[in-house]
N, C-alpha and C positions, 0 to 999 in steps of 0.2 A: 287908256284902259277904260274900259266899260264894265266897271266894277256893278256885281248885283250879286244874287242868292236865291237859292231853291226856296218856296214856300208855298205854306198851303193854301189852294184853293177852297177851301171849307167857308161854304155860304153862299156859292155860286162864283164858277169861274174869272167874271169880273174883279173878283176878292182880291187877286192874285196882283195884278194890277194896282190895287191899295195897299195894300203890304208891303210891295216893292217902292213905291210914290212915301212912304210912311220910315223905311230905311233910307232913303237919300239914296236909291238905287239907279242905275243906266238902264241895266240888264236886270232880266228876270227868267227864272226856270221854274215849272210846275209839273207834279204827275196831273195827265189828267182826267184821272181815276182815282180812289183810295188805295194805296200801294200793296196792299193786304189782302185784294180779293179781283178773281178774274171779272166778276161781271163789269160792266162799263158802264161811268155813269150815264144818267139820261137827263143830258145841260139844258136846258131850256132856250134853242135857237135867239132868242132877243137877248139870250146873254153872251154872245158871240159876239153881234152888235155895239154892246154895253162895254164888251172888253174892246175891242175896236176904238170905240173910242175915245175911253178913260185911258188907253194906252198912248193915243196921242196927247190926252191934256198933261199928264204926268211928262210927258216926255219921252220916255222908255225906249231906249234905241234900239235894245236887241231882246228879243222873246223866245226862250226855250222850253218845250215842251221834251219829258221826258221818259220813256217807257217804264212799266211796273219794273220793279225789279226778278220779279216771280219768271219774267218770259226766258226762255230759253229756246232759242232755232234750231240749234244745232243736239238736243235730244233726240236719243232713237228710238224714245216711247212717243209710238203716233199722239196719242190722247193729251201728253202735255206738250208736244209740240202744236198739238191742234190750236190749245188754246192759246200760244204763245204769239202763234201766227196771228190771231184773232186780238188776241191783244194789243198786238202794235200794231195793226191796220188800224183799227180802232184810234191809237194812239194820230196815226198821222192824219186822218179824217177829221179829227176834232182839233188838228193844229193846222191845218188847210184853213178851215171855218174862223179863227181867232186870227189868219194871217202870220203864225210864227214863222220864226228864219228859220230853224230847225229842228226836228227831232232827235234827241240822243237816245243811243240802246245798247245794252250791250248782246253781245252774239248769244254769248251761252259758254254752256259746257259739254264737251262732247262725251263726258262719262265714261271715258277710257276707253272708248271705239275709235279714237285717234283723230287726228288734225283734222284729214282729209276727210277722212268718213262723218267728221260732225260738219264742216264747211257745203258736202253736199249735199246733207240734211238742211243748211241753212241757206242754201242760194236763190231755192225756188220765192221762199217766203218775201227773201231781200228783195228779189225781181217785182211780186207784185209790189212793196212798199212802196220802190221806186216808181210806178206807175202811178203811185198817188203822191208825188212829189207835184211841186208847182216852181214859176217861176221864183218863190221868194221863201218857198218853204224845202227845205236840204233835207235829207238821213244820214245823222253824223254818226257813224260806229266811235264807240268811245275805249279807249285800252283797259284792260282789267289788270286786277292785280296778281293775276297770273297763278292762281290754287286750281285743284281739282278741276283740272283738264279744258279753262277755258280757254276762246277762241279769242285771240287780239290782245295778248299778253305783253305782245312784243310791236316797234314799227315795222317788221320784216313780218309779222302774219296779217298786220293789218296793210300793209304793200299787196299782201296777196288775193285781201277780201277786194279792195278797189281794181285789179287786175283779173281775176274773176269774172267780176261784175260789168268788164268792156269799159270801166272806168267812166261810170254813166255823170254827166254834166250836173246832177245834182246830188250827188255822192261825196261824203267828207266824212271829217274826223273831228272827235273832239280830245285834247289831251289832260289828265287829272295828273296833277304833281305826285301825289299821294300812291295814285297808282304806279307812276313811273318810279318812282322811289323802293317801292316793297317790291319790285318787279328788278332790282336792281341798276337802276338809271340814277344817278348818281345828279339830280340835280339845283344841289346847292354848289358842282363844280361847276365851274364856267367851260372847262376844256369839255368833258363829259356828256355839258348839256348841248355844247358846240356842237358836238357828233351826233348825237342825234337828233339836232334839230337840222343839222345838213343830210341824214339818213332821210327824214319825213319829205326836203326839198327834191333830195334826188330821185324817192320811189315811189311817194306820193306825189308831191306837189305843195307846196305852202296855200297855193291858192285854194285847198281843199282842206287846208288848218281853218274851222269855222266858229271852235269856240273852245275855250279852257275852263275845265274844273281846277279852284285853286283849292288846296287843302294839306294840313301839315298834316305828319302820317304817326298815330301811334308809337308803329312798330319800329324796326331797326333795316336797314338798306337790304335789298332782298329777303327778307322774310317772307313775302306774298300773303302779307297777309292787312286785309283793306277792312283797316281800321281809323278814321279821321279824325284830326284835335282841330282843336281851335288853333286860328292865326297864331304863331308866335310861344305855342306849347306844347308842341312836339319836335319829335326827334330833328325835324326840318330847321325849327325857329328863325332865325334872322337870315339864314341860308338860303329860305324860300324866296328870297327878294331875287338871287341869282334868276329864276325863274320865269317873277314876274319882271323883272327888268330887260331880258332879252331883248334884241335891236327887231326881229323876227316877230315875236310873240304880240308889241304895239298894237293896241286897234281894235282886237277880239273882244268879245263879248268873255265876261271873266266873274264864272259863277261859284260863291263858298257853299259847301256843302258837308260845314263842320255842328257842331254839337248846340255851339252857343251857349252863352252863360246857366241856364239853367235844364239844358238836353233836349230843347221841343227846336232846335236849329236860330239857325243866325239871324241876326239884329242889325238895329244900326249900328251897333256899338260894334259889331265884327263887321261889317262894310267900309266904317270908318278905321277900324285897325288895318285893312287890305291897302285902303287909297294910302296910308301913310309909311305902309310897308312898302309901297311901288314907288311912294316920290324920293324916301331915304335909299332906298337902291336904286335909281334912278341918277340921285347925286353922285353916289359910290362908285358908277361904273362910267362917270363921264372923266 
């Protein structure tokens, strides 16, 4: 497991790189923008560089960059769809330039103009993103927790965005426990998780599994409602290990994206709770 966490880039994007070296981190995930405001920052080209290659001294195996949350595709108001478009090209230009493995994003919400009708609001945009993929840089759609109408709730709509899309060669998926959980995915059971981890092989493809959000869920199983705890204090607790222990799941880059002991997000001390949550489930299921 390639245990890391989302953090801020605040100080210049290099930072992010320190932060994660400073957690005892593998992997690393950053917005790379202020999550609070469409405009884009404007990084300073030598700190591409900078991040390049304090990512090698650290070590840092896996790097994600990941869209505002604010972006929605699949809206039928031109105006925020415009900037949503704008925002994640953005997003994958300035994860080209740092050399990340992926981008995550979620689709959106189609606002109750239905599946279909927010999916072809969202394809054009998906299309050029993918035009700005690279050999080592992916666009991971990532599953939502399934409220207010969004898009990739389920692995049967995110089967549909990758089938859409002609199943473009650097097209994947990212999966959040937390989300699968309020979305009613059941996986602290091993049969449960069984099934749809063989749903994602047979309609996805595993090879297009590129990175895991781990994270315990507030709320209660199907609720939809994407609220995150810390390792080990919510509804998920010791259960979450079914998760991270899968024979399948092995390998990925595996980002927390919990609250952390005092609300401003994860530490070492929730990195080192994940490593020891996967090596205790790890024993469990041998």
């Amino acid at each position: 497991m390639l245990a890391g966490a989302h953090v801020s880039c605040s100080g210049g994007i290099q930072t992010a790189v320190d932060r994660a070296e400073s957690f005892g981190a593998d992997s690393v995930q950053f917005f790379t923008q202020s999550p609070r405001a469409w405009r884009p920052t404007n990084h300073d080209p030598a700190n591409f560089e900078r991040f390049r290659e304090r990512r090698a001294e650290a070590g840092i195996q896996a790097v994600l960059c990941h869209a505002i949350y604010l972006v929605n595709l699949a809206s039928p108001d031109d105006e925020l769809q415009g900037k949503s478009v704008a925002a994640l090209l953005n997003t994958m230009e300035v994860a080209r330039a740092v050399e990340a493995d992926g981008v995550v994003f979620h689709i959106g919400s189609h606002l109750g103009a239905g599946f279909e009708a927010g999916l072809e609001r969202a394809l054009p945009a998906l299309e050029l993103a993918l035009e700005r993929c690279s050999e080592t840089t992916w666009l991971l759609v990532e599953n939502s927790a399934g409220a207010g109408g969004t898009i990739g709730r389920s692995v049967e709509e995110l089967a549909v965005v990758v089938e859409r899309l002609g199943r473009h060669p650097r097209l994947g998926i990212c999966l959040d426990s937390c989300h699968l959980w309020v979305s009613g995915v059941d996986v602290t059971d091993p049969e449960a998780l069984d099934a749809t981890v063989t749903e994602v092989d047979e309609t996805i493809g595993l090879d297009r599994l590129r990175a895991l959000h781990v994270n315990d869920a507030r709320d209660s199983l199907g609720s939809n409602r994407d609220r995150h705890a810390n390792i080990g204090e919510g509804e998920l607790g010791e259960g979450l290990g079914v998760f991270l222990a899968h024979p399948s799941l092995q390998g990925l880059p595996t980002v927390l994206e919990v609250p952390g002991r005092d609300g401003r997000g994860p530490d070492a001390e929730e990195v080192t709770r994940l490593r020891e949550l996967h090596a205790r489930s790890l024993v469990a299921a041998a």
